[in-house]
C-alpha positions, 0 to 999 in steps of 0.5 A: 030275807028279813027286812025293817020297813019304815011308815013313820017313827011309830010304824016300823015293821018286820018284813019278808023279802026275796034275796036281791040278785047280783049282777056283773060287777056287784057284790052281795053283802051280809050286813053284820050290823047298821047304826040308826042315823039321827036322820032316819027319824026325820019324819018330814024328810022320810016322808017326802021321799016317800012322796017323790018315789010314790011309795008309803014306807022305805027301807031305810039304812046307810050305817053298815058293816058287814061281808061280801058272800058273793062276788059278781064277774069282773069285780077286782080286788074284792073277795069273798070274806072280806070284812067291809063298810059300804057307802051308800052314796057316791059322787061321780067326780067329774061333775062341775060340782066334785071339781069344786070341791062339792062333791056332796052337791054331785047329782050322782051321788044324791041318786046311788044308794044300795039294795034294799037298805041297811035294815036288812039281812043281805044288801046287793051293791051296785057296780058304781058304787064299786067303781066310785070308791064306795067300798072299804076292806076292814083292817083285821083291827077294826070291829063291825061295831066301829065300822058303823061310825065310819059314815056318820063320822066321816060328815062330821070329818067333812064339816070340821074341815069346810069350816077349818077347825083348828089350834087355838080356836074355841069351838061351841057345839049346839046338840050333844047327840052322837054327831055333837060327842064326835065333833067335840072328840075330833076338835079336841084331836084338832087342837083347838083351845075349848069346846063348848058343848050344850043339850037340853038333856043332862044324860047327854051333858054328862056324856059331852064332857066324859068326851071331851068338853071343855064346859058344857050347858043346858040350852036353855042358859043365856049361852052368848053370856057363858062363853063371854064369861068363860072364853076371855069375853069373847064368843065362839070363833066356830059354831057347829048347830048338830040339832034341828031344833030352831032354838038352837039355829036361833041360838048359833046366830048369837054364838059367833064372834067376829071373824067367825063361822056358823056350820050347819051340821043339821038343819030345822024343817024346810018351812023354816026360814031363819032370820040373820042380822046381816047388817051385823054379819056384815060389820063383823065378818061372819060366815054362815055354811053348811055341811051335807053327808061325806064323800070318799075322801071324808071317809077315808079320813074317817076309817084312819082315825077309827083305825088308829083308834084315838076317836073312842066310838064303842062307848057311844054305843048304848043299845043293840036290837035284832031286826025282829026288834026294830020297832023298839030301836026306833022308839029308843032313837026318837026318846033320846032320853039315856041314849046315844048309837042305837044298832041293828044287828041283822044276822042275830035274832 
């Protein structure tokens, strides 16, 4: 089967592997489609898993939709032909950490992934990935295509929720990418007041207010003195950085009002340390978190919103490829000029 090798950003190649086997309790999937996740261009983290498991590329892959073509003995309530989205990691739940609440914290679920990765023609899934409530049936009313932002959704679903997104709030959104444009439609569905949104590309401006924003900004404006002037002299009672780029964390540290809170969605380089006026936070209550993958219940709570069909995800899909073509996808991904969910389609040539 053909699969899409990760080297680097600029290095990403057609391969030919074999077929993987399934065992007792596995399935075997055929991957209709696999978004390119934002983090998948992370070059220094691509690179140190590369690093950790002694290897020089990956096959990368986590956002896919696709059917089960074969079906291992003793797999329950599964069938051949069904329509499906895959987790790719799993918590066990019964760790310290998924008692708390943390199930993203869970050793297991940083250790589960499926074979090979979702830049493939085919995916072998695990038995525990079955077990650990990893596999979604598709309603006959959600399309391939929608299914792909169920991974990517359910984080931000997970972030909204550690962080109590709700009426009546003003929310600012730092990065109007695909993470920032969901934020911004399942905050506005949350109830909140306003939205903020900012980007240093107008493209991805004008598509954060056709999505929803109440107002938004180039990051490079005075953003503390826009939302003073806009937001009842008041600042953001909820920040949520969905950019790297540490301007933006720098900018987020100026955003929250008293009483408010800063979510890291994503996150600078790890040599990066930011500096936190912590005196200030202190007098005025402000809480700094973060907010790491999804687990199944952020999943679930995913799939109901695109089922219902009130979260629009078509529209952010603005390019497709042919694995063949996978090279060029991520070039797109990392130009992040008129761009926003770039796809794979495995099964299309």
């Amino acid at each position: 089967m053909k699969v899409a090798r990760y080297y680097s950003n600029d290095d990403v190649r057609l391969d030919e592997i074999p077929k993987p086997m399934i065992g007792s309790g596995e399935l075997l999937v055929k991957v209709v489609k696999s978004g390119i996740c934002g983090s998948d261009v992370l070059e220094y983290y691509r690179f140190a898993k590369m690093k950790k498991l002694g290897v020089d590329n990956l096959i990368l892959g986590h956002e896919i939709a696709g059917d089960i073509v074969e079906v291992g003995k003793d797999v329950r309530r599964l069938k051949v032909g069904d329509r499906v989205f895959v987790s790719h990691h799993v918590p066990c739940f019964d760790c310290y950490y998924c008692h708390q609440g943390h199930h993203t914290a869970c050793g297991l679920l940083h250790s589960t992934n499926f074979d090979p990765g979702g830049f493939s023609e085919y995916v072998r899934i695990p038995k525990i990935n079955i077990e650990k409530k990893g596999v979604f049936v598709l309603d006959r009313s959600v399309s391939y295509d929608e299914a792909v932002f169920i991974e990517p959704f359910g984080c931000v679903c997970r972030a909204q929720r550690l962080v109590n997104v709700g009426k009546g709030l003003t929310v600012l959104i730092l990065g109007s990418g695909v993470s920032g444009i969901l934020h911004i439609q399942l905050a506005k569905l949350r109830g909140v007041a306003k939205v903020f949104a900012t980007d240093i590309n107008e493209y991805r401006l004008k598509m954060a207010k056709k999505f929803g924003a109440d107002e938004t900004f180039s990051a490079s404006e005075d953003i503390p003195s826009k939302l003073m002037e806009l937001n009842d002299h008041r600042l953001a009672d909820i920040v949520i950085v969905c950019t790297g780029a540490l301007s933006a964390a720098n900018q987020a540290l100026k955003c929250a009002a008293p009483g408010g809170k800063i979510i890291f969605f994503a996150v600078p380089p790890p040599s990066i340390n930011l500096e936190v006026p912590i005196n200030e936070y202190w007098r005025n209550e402000i809480t700094i978190t973060t907010s790491y993958g999804a687990a199944p219940d952020d999943l679930q709570e995913s799939y109901i919103w695109i089922l219902s069909k009130k979260i629009k995800v078509l529209e952010l899909i603005t390019h497709r490829f042919p694995l063949s073509q996978a090279k060029e996808a991520f070039k797109v991904v990392c130009e992040a000029n008129e761009s926003l969910k770039v796809i794979l389609e495995p099964t299309k040539e």
